[in-house]
C-alpha positions as CSV (number, residue, x, y, z in Angstrom):
1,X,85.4,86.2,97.6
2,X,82.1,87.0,99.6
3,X,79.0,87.1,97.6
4,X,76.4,89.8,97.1
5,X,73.4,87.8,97.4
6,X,74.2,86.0,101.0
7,X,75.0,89.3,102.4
8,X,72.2,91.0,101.0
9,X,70.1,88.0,102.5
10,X,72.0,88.5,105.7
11,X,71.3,92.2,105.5
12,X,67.8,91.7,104.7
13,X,66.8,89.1,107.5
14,X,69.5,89.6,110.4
15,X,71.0,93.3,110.1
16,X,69.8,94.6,113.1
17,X,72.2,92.2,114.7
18,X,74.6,93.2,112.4
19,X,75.2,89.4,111.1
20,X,76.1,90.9,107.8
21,X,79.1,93.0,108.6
22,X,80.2,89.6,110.7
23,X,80.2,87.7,107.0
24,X,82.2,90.7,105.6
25,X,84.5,90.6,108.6
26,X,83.5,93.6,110.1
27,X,83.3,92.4,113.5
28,X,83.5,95.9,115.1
29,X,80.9,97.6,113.4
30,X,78.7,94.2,113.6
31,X,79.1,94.1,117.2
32,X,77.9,98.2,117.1
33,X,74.9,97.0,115.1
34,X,74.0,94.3,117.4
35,X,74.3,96.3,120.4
36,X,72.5,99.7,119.2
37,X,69.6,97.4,117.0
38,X,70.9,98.2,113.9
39,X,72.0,101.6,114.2
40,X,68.7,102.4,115.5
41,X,67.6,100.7,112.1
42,X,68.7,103.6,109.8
43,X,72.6,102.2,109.8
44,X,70.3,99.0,108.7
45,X,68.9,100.5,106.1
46,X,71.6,102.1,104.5
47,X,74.0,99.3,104.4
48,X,71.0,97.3,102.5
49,X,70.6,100.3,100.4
50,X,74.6,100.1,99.7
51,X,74.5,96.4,98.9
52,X,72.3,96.9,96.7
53,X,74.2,99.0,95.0
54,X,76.6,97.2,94.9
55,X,79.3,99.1,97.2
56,X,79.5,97.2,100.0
57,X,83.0,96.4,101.0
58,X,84.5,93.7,103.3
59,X,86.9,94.0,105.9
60,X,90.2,94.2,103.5
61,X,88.6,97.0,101.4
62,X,87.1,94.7,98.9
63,X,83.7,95.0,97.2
64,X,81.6,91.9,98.0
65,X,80.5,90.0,95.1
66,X,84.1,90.9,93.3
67,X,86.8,89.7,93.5
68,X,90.4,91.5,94.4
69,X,91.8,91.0,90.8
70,X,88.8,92.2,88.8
71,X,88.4,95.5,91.4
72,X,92.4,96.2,91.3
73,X,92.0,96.3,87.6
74,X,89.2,98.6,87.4
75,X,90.8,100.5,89.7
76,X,93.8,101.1,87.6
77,X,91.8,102.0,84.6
78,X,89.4,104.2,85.8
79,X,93.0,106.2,87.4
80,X,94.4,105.8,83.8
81,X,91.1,106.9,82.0
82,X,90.9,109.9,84.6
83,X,94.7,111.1,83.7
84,X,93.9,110.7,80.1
85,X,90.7,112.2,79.6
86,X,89.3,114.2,82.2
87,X,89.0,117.9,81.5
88,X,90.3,120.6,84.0
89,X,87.3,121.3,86.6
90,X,87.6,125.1,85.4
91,X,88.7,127.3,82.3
92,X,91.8,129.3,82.6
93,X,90.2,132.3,81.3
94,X,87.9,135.2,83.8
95,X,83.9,134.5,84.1
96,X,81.1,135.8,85.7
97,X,77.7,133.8,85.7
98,X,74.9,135.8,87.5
99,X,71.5,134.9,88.5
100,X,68.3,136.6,88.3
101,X,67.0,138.0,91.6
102,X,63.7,136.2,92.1
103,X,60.7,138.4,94.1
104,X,59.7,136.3,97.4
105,X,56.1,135.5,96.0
106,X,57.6,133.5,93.3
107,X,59.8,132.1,96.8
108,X,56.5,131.5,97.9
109,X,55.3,129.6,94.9
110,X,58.1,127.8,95.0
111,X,58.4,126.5,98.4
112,X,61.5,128.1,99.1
113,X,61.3,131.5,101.4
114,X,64.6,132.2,101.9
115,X,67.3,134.2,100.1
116,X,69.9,132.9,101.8
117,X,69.9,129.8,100.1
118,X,69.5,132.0,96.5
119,X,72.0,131.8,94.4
120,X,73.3,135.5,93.3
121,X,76.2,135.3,91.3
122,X,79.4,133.2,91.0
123,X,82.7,134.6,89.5
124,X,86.0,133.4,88.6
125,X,88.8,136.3,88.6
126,X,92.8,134.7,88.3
127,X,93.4,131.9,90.5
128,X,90.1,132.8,92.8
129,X,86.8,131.7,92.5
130,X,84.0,133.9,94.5
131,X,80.0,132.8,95.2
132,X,77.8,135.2,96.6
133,X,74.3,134.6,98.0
134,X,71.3,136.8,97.7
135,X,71.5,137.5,101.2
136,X,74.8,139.4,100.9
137,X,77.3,136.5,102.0
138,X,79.6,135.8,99.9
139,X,82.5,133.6,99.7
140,X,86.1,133.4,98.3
141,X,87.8,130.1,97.5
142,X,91.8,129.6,95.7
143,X,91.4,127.2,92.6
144,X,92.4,124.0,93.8
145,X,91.7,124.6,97.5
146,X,87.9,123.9,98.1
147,X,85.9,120.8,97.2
148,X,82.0,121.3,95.8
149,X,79.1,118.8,96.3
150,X,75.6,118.6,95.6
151,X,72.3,116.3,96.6
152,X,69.6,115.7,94.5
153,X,66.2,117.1,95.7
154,X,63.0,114.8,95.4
155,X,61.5,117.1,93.1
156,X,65.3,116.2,91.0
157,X,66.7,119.6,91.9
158,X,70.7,120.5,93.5
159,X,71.3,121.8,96.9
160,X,74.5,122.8,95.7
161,X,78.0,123.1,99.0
162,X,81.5,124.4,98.8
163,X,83.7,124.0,101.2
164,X,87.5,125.4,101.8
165,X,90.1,122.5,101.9
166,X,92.7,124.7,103.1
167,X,93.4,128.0,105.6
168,X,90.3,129.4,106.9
169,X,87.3,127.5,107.3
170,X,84.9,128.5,104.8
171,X,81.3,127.1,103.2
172,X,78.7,128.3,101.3
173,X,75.4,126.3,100.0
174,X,72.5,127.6,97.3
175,X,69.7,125.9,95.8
176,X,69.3,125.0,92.1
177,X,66.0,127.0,91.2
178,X,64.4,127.2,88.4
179,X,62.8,130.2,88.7
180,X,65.6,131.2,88.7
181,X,67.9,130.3,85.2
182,X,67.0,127.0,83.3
183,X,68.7,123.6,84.0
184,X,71.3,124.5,81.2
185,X,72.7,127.0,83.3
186,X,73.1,124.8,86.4
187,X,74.1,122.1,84.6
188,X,77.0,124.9,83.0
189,X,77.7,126.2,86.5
190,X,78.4,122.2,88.0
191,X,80.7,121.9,85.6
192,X,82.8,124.9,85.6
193,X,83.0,124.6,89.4
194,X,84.4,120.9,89.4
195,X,81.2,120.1,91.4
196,X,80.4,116.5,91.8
197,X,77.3,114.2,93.5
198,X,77.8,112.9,97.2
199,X,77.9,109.5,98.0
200,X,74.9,109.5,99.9
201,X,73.0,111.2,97.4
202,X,74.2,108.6,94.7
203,X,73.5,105.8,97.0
204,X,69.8,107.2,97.4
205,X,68.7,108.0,93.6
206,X,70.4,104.2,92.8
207,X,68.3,102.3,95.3
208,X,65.3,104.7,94.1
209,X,66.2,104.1,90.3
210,X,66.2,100.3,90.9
211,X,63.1,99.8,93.0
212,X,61.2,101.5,90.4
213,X,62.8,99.5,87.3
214,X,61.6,96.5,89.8
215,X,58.3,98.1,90.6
């Protein structure tokens, strides 16, 4: 089992060269980070930001600082826990939540010019799930066949994405506002819609969150 703290040391002092993906027995993407000077330092720093974290993983697929047994068995319970207890991403009955359209001044006041990125409404209608835009564009999606993500702003916002998994290529983002409806709604809207953090975005607010419980 490789520990945490060596290859955050690793990490810390060497990982321009890449010495810690060599102690996790990635000699490929070491020899990349030696060559390129750590990613041009920003494949550096998010590998040290991912250690941290504590979701670094070695060559086999293993998370360093645990060992195979213990991660195959929270493996299998967190895929027994989801089976059990997670709650379908959306209701089987018809919805409509709509927006408020926001004048651009209060865009303006809010750093945000554009009503492209605005949300305008979002409705469910049978086994289809439509988002429109304040700019006009809107976008139809099958239930089941499109994935949604969203990253957390600085000012602790959601730049909400949907993408189509199947058929024709389709993606729509908006911007969590709230000049727009309250966090309530939002927080309403992410959940009907299945939506879920990305990595990077969980990767970023964990390093954040722990450097200021440090600080």
């Amino acid at each position: 089992m490789k520990s945490k703290g060596v290859a955050f040391i690793l990490c810390l002092l060497f990982g321009w060269l890449g010495i810690h993906r060599f102690y996790a027995g990635k000699w490929f993407t070491g020899l990349l980070q030696m060559f390129t000077f750590g990613g041009f330092v920003i494949w550096w720093a998010i590998d040290l930001l991912i250690i941290v974290c504590g979701g670094f993983k070695d060559a086999s697929g293993v998370i360093v600082g645990q060992s195979p047994q213990a991660q195959s068995s929270q493996n299998v319970h967190l895929r027994n826990s989801a089976s059990s207890i997670m709650p379908p991403p959306v209701p089987a009955q018809d919805w409509i939540m709509k927006a408020k359209q926001t004048p651009y001044w209060k865009f303006l006041l809010g750093a945000n010019l554009f009503k492209s990125y605005q949300l305008d409404y979002v409705e469910k209608k049978g086994d289809q799930i439509t988002v429109a835009v304040q700019s006009g564009k809107t976008c139809t999606f099958r239930i089941g066949e499109f994935k949604g993500k969203y990253i957390k702003t600085k000012e602790g916002n959601r730049d909400f994405t949907f993408k189509s998994t199947v058929g024709p290529a389709q993606k729509v983002t908006f911007r969590e506002t709230l000049l727009q409806m309250p966090e309530e709604w939002w927080d309403e809207l992410e959940f009907k819609l299945g939506a879920s953090e990305s990595g990077l975005s969980k990767v970023l607010h964990g390093a954040k969150d722990l450097l200021d419980e440090v600080s």
